[in-house]
N, C-alpha and C positions, 0 to 999 in steps of 0.2 A: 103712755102716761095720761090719757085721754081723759079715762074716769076719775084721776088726782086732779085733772087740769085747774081746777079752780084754786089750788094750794100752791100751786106752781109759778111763780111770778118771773123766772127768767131760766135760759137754758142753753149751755153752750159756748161757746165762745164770740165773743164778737168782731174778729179777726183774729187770723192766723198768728201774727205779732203779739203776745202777752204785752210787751213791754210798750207798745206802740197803742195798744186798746187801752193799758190802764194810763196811757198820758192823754188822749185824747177823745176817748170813747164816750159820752154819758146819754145815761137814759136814768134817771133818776127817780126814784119812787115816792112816790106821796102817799108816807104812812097812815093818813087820816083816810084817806080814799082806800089804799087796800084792806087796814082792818076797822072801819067803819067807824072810828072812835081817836080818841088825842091822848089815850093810854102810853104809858113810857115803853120805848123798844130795847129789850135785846135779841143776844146774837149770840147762836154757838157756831165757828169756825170746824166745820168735820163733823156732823150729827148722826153719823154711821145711820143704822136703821129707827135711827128716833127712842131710845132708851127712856136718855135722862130726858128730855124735851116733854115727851108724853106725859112723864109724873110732874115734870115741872110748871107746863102748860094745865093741868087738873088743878095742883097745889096755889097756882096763883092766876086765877082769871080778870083779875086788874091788872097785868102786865102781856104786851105783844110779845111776840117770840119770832124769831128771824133763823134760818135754817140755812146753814149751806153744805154741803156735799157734790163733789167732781164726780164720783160713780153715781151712776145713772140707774143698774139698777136696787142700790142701796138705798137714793133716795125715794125710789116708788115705794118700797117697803115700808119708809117713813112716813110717805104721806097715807098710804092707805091705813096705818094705825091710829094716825090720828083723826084721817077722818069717819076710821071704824069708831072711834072713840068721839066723835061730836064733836072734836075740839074745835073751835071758831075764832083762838087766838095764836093760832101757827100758821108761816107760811115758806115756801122754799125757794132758795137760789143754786139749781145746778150747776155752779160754774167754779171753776178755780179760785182760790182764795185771792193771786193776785189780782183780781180784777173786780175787788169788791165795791172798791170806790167807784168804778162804773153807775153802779146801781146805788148806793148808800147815800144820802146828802149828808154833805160833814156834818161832825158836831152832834147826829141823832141819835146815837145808842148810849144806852145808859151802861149798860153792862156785855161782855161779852167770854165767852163761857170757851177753854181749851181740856178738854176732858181727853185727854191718853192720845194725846198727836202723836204721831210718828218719830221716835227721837234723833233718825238721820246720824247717827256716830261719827258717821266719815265726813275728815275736813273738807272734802270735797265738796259735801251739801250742806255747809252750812246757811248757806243762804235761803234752800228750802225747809228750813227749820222753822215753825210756825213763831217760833219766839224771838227770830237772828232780828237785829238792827232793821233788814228791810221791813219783813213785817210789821215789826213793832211803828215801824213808820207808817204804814196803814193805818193801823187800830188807833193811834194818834188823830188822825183826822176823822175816822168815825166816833169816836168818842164826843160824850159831853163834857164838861166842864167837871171835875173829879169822877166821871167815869171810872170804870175799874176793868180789868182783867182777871178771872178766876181761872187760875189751871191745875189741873190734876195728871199725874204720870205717875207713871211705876218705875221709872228712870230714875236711877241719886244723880247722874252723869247727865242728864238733859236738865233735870230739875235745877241742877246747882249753877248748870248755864244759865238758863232760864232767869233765875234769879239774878245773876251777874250782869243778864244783859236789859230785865226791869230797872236796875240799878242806873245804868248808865246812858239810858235812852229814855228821861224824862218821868220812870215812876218811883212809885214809894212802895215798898214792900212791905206787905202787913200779912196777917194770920200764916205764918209760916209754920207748917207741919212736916214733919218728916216721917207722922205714922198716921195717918189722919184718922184711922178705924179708933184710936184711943187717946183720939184728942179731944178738947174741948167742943169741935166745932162737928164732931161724929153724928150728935145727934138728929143736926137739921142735914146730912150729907144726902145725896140722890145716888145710892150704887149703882153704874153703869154695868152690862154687861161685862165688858173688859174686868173691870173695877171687881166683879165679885170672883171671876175669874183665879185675878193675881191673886185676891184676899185669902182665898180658899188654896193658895200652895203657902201661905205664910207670907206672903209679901207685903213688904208695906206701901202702903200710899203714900204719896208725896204731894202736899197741894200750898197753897199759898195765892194771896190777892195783892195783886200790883194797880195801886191809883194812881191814877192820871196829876201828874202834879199841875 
């Protein structure tokens, strides 16, 4: 990651213990100092090889952008696109989603971005389901003051959780779509790889924003 290195703000684990790092762990970042400016931060949770971030980062250069991805070599793919692309308002965190608060100081993202998480079926995981109770307890403390959460799946069966579980752990569910390609909000949408993917067997999107109450 050498030639990314400047995009790269953190990497790895900070100990072995997940649960021991995200209670005690901080290094904390000062967004004015990494992207040179007091611009609003968000945050996509799983940025695969940088898709939607690339066009999103182009589309709005008055907003930071915050990247996280646990594959190591998915997120190089990410950074070299964007820094083949100039971009100067992305930057990345290789490390597990639970450990974000690590790095994140409460309260600083404005937005945060769940594009085709992993929908985890089995009762077994639902705690690694980017949207269970635990999470949602994270994205809580990163968040600002009506903050939001956007996600997108192609799941009815994640998404309908999803929503159940915005409901009951502090957000308000707003722009709910169950087809998103032919909904109102289609126009302004960023198709992800994934995204065009489903779209092109018939599938529908599923997306909705959950605010911070």
């Amino acid at each position: 990651m050498q030639r990314c290195a400047p995009l790269l703000l953190a990497r790895g684990k900070p100990c072995k213990n997940l649960k021991e790092a995200a209670e005690t762990y901080r290094a904390l970042l000062d967004f004015r100092e990494v992207f040179g400016n007091d611009a609003p931060v968000e945050l996509e949770v799983g940025c695969g090889n940088g898709g939607f971030l690339l066009e999103k980062a182009q589309r709005e250069h008055g907003v930071n952008f915050l990247a996280v991805e646990l594959c190591t070599n998915v997120i190089l793919t990410a950074m070299e696109r964007m820094q083949a692309a100039g971009l100067g308002n992305v930057r990345f965190l290789n490390i597990p989603a639970e450990i974000l608060a690590c790095y994140i100081p409460p309260h600083s993202v404005r937005k945060i971005y769940l594009n085709f998480s992993t929908p985890l079926p089995e009762r077994s995981r639902e705690k690694q389901r980017l949207t269970s109770p635990r999470f949602l307890s994270i994205y809580r403390e990163l968040l600002e003051a009506g903050g939001s959460i956007e996600q997108k799946t192609d799941s009815e069966p994640f998404f309908d959780y999803s929503l159940e579980q915005f409901a009951q752990n502090g957000f308000e569910v707003r722009e709910v779509s169950r087809d998103l390609h032919r909904s109102e909000w289609a126009g302004e949408n960023i198709v992800t790889e994934y995204e065009a993917k489903f779209a092109a067997q018939g599938l529908p999107i599923f997306r909705a924003v959950a605010v911070l109450k």
